[in-house]
C-alpha positions in Angstrom: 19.9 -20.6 10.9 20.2 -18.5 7.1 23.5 -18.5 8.5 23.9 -22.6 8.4 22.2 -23.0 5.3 24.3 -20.5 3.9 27.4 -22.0 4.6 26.0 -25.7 3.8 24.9 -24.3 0.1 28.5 -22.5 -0.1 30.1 -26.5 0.8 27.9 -28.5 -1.4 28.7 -26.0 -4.1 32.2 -26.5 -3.7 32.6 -30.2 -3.7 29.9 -31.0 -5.7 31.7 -32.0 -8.9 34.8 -33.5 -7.0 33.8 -37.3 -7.0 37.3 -37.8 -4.9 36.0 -35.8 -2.1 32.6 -37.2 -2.4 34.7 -40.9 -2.4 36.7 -40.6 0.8 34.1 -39.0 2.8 32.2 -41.7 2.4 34.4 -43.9 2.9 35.7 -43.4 6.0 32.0 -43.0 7.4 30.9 -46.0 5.9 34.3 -47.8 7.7 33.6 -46.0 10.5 29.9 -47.1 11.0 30.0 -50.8 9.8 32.8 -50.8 12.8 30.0 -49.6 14.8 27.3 -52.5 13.4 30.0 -55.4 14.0 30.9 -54.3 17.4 27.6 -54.5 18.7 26.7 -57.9 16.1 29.2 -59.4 18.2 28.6 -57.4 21.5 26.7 -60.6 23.0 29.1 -63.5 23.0 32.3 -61.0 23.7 33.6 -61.8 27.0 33.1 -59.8 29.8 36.6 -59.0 30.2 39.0 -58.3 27.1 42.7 -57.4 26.4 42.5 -53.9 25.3 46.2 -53.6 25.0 49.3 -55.7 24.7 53.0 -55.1 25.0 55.8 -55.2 23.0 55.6 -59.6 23.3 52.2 -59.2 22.4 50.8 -60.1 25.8 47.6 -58.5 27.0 49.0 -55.4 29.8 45.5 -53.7 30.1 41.9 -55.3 30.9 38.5 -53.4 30.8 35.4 -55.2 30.3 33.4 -55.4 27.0 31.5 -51.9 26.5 35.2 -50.3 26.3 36.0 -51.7 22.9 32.8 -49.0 21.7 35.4 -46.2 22.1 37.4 -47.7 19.2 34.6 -46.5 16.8 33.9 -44.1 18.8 37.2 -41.8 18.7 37.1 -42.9 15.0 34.2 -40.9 14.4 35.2 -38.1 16.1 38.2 -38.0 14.4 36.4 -38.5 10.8 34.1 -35.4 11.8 37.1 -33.3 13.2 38.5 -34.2 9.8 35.8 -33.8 7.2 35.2 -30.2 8.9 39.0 -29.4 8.6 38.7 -30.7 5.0 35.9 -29.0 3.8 37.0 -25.5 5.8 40.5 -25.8 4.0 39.1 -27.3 0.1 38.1 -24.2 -1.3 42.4 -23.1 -1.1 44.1 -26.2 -0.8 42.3 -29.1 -2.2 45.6 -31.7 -1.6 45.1 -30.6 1.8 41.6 -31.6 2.2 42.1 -34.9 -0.1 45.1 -35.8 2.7 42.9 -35.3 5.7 40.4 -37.5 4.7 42.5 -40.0 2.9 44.5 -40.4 6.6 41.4 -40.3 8.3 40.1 -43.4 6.1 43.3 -45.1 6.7 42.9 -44.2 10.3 39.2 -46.1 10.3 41.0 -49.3 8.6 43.8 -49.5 11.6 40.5 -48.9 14.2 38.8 -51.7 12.3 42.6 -53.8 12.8 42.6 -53.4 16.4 39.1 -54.1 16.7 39.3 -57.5 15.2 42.6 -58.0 17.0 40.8 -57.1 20.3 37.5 -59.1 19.6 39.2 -62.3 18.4 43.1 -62.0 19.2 
């Protein structure tokens, strides 16, 4: 435990001036949860079975029913965690390194957010 809130005051010291950092963490959680909100806004009048993949002609190839587009936001978020740990471990020695992590996870929300709208309403 003085262990945890060692390291969290060592990270918040860190980043605490870097409005950048601050900006595409929250970014990329705020994509990543308003994903999760409109998914399950719309949950009710999705279909019970949707295209959750097409081919090259853009036809639907794989079915699943309706709880399966949840994994969408899902993976996002682990990947944003996975990320925003990376990030933070690596800041302290190689700032571009963090600011690229969490700038390609943000864009990585936005292209979840693409196929979920492509999925939902295709």
């Amino acid at each position: 435990m003085i262990g945890k809130l060692r390291l969290t005051r060592i990270v918040a010291r860190i980043i605490e001036s870097d409005r950048l950092m601050h900006a595409l963490l929250a970014l990329g959680l705020l994509l990543n949860l308003t994903l999760f909100a409109y998914i399950g806004w719309r949950y009710r009048i999705l279909p019970e079975s949707l295209s959750l993949h097409f081919d090259i002609l853009g036809q639907p190839d794989r079915f699943g029913v309706r709880s399966e587009i949840f994994k969408l936001p899902a993976i996002g978020l682990l990947l944003w965690v996975l990320n925003a740990l990376f990030g933070l471990a690596i800041y302290r020695w190689e700032k571009s390194g963090a600011y690229l992590l969490l700038g390609v996870t943000t864009v990585v929300q936005v292209l979840f957010w693409l196929a979920a709208l492509n999925i939902m309403h295709g």
